[in-house]
Residue frames as qw, qx, qy, qz and C-alpha x, y, z in Angstrom:
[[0.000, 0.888, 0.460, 0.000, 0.00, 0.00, 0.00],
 [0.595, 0.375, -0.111, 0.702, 1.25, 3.30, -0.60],
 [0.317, -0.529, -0.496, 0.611, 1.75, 5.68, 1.66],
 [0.019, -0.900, -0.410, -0.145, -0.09, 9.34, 2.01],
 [0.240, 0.483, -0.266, 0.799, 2.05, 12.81, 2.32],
 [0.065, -0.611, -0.458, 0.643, 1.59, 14.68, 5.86],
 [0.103, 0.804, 0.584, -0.042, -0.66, 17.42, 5.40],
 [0.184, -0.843, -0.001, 0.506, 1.82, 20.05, 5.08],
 [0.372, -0.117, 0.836, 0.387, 3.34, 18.39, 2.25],
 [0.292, 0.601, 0.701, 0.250, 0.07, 17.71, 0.27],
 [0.021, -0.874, -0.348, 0.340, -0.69, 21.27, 0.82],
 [0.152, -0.766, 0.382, 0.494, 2.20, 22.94, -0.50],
 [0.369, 0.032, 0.828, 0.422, 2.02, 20.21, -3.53],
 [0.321, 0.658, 0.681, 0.019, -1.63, 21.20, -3.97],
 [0.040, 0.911, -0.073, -0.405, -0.75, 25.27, -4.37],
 [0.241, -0.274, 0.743, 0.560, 2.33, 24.22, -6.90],
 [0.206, 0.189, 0.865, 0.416, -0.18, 22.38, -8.89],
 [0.172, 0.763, 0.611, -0.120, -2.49, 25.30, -8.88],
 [0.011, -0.815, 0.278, 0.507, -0.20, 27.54, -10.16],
 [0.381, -0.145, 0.811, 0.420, 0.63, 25.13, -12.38],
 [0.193, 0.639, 0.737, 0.108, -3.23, 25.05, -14.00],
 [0.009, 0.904, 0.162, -0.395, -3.34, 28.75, -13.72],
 [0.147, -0.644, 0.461, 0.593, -0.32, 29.24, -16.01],
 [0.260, 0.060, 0.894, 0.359, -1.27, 26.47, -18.21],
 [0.305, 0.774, 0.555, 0.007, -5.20, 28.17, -18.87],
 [0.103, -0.846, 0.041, 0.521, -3.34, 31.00, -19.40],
 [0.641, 0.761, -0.092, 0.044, -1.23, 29.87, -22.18],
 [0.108, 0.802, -0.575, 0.122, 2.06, 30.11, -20.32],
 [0.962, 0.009, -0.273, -0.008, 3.39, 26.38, -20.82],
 [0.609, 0.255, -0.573, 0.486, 6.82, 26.83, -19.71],
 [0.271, -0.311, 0.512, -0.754, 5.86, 28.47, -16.29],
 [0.902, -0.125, -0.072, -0.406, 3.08, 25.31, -16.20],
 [0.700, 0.336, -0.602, 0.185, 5.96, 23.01, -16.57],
 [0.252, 0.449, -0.604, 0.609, 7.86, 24.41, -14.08],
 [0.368, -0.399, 0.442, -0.714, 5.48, 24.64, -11.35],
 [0.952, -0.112, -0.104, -0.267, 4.16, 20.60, -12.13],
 [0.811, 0.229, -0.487, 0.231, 7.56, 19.49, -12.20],
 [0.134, -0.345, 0.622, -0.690, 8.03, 21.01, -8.41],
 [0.886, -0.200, 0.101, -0.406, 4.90, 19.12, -7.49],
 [0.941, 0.080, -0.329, 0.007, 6.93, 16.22, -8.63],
 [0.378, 0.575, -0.467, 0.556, 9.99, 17.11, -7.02],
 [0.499, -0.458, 0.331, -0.657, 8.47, 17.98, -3.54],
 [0.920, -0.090, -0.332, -0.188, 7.65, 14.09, -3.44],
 [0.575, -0.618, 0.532, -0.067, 10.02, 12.14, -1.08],
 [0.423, 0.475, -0.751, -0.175, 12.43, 10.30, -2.28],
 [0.198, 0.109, 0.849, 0.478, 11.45, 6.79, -2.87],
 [0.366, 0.235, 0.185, -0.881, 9.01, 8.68, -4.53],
 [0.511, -0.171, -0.742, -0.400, 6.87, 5.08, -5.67],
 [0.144, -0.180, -0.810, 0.538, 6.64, 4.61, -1.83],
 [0.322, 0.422, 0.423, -0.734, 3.47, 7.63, -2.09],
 [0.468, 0.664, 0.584, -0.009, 0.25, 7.76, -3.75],
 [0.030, 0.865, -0.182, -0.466, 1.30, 11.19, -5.11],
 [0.350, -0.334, 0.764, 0.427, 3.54, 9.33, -7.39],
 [0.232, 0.408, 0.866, 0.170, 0.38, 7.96, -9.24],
 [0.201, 0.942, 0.248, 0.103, -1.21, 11.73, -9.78],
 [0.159, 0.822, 0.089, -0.540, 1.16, 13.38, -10.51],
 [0.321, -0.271, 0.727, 0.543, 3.19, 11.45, -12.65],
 [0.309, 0.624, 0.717, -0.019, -0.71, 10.78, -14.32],
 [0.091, 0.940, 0.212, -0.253, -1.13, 14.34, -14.55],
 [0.172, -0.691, 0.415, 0.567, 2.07, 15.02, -16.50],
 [0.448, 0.131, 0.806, 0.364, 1.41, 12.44, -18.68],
 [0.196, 0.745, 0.631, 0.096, -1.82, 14.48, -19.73],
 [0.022, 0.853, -0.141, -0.503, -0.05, 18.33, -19.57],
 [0.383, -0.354, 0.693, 0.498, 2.31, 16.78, -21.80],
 [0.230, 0.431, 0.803, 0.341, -0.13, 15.05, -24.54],
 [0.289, 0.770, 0.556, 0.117, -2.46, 17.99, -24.35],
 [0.098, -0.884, 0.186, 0.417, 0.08, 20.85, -24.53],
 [0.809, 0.543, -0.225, -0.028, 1.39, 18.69, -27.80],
 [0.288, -0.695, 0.654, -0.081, 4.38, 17.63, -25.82],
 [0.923, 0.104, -0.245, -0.276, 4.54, 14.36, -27.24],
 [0.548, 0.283, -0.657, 0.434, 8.17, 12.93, -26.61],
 [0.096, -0.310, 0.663, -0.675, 7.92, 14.29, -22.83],
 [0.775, -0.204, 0.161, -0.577, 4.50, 12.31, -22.44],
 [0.935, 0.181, -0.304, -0.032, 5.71, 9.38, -23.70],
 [0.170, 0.542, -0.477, 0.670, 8.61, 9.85, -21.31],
 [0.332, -0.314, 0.401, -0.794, 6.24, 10.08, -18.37],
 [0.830, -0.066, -0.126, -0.540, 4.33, 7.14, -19.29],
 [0.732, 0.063, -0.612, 0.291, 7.16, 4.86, -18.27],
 [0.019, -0.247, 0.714, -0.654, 7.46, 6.99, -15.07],
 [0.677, -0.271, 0.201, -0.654, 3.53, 6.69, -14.18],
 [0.903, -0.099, -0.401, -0.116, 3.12, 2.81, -15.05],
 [0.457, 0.182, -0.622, 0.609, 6.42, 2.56, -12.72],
 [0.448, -0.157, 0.397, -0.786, 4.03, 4.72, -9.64],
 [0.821, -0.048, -0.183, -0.539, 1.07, 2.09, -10.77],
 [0.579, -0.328, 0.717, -0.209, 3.22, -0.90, -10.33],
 [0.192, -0.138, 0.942, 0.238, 3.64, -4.21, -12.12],
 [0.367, 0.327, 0.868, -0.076, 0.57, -5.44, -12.19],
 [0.032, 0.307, 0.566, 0.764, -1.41, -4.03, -15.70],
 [0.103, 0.523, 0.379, -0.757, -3.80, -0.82, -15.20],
 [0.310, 0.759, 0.510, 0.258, -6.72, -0.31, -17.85],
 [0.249, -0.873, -0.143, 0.393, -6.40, 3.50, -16.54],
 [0.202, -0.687, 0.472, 0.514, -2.48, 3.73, -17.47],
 [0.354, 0.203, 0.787, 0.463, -2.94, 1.74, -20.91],
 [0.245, 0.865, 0.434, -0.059, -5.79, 3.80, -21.78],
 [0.009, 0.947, -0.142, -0.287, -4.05, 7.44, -21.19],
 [0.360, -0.446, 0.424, 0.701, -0.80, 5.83, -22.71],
 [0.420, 0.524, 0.725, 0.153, -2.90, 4.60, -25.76],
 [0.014, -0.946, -0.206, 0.249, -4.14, 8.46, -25.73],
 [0.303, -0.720, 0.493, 0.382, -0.51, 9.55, -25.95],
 [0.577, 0.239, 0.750, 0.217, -0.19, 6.87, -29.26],
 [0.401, 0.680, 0.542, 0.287, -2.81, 8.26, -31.40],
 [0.084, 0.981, 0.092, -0.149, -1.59, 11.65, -30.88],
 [0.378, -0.562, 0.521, 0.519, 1.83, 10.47, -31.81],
 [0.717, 0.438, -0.182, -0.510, 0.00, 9.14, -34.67],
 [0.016, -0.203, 0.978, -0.039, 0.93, 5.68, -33.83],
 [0.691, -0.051, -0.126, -0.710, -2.53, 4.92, -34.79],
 [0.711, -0.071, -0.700, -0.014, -1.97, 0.90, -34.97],
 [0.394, 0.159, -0.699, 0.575, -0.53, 0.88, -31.81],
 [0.249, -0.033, 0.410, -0.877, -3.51, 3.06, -29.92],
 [0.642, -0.077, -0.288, -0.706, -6.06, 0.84, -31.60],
 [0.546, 0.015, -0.818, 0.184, -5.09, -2.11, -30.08],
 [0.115, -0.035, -0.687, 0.716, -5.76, -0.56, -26.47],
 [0.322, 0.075, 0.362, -0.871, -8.63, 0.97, -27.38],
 [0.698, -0.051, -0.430, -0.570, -10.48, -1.40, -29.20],
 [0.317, -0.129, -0.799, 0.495, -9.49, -4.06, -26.15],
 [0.097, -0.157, -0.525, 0.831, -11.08, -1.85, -23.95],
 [0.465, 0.169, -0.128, -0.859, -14.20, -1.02, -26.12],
 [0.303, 0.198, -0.916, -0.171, -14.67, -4.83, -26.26],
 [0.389, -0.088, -0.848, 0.348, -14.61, -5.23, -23.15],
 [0.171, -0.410, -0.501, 0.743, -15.89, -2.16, -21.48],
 [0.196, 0.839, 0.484, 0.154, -18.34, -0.79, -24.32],
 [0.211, 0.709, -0.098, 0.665, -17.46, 3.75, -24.40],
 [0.480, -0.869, -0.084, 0.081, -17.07, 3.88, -20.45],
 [0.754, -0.260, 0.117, 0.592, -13.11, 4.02, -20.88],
 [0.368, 0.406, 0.293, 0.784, -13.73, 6.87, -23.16],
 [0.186, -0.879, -0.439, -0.001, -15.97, 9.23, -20.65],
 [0.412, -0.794, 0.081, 0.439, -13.99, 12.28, -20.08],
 [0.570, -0.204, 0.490, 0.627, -11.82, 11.80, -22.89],
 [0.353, 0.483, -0.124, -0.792, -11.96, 13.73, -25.97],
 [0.821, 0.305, 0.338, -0.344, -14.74, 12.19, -28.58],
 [0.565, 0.497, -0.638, -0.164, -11.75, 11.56, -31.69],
 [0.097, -0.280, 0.954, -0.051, -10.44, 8.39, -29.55],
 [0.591, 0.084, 0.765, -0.241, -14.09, 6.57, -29.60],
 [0.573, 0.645, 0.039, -0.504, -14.47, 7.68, -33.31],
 [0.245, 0.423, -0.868, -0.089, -10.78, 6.45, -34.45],
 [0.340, -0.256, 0.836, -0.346, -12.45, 3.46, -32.69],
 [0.615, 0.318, 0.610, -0.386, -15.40, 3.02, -34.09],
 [0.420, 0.796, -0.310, -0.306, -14.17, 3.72, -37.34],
 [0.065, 0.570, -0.814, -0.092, -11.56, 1.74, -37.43],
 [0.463, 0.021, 0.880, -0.099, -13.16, -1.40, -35.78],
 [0.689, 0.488, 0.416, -0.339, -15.64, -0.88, -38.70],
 [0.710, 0.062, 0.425, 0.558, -12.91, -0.93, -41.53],
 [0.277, 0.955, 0.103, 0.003, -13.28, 2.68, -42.29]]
């Protein structure tokens, strides 16, 4: 099980990572950067030992992909699955999947997501933006 920051900690992570979002609706990526990659920093070192490890490494994965950062997401997606652990996460396949089709590794994201539409019909897609269940449905239909 992982362990939980003290409360002074989490705090001072959460305010980073709201300055972080604030700079990022703004437009100013490189001041977003900076202020997620202190969130990460702030972590203790072994920093798989905390949950924290699992958001934020999550969350970088997703500044990254949706700020076109491709190389650094794809980066990050070996740190998060490392936070998640061994054992296979629909969750962290999904978002890397995500990361994929925007590299335009299209084979490569259909596999995950048509798995996952198989299995799990469009709930893996809720939240997500509507091109990933279209490439999906599209695709699974030979379009």
């Amino acid at each position: 099980m992982k362990k939980s920051l003290d409360k002074k900690l989490e705090s001072e992570i959460q305010s980073l990572g709201k300055k972080g979002r604030e700079a990022w609706s703004k437009g100013n990526l490189p001041e977003a950067e900076a202020a997620f990659l202190q969130c990460w920093a702030a972590i203790p070192e072994p920093k798989f030992d905390y949950d924290y490890s699992q958001i934020l490494s999550r969350g970088l994965v997703k500044f990254y992909r949706n700020s076109a950062q491709i190389e650094k997401a794809k980066n990050w997606i070996t740190v998060m699955k490392e936070a998640y652990g061994p054992e296979p996460d629909l969750d962290s396949d999904f978002l890397a999947a995500t990361v994929d089709y925007e590299a335009n590794e299209l084979d490569k994201a259909y596999q995950v997501f048509r798995a996952q539409y198989e299995l799990y019909g469009s709930r893996p897609f809720e939240g997500e933006d509507k091109k990933y269940i279209q490439f999906t449905i599209k695709r699974s239909q030979g379009e």
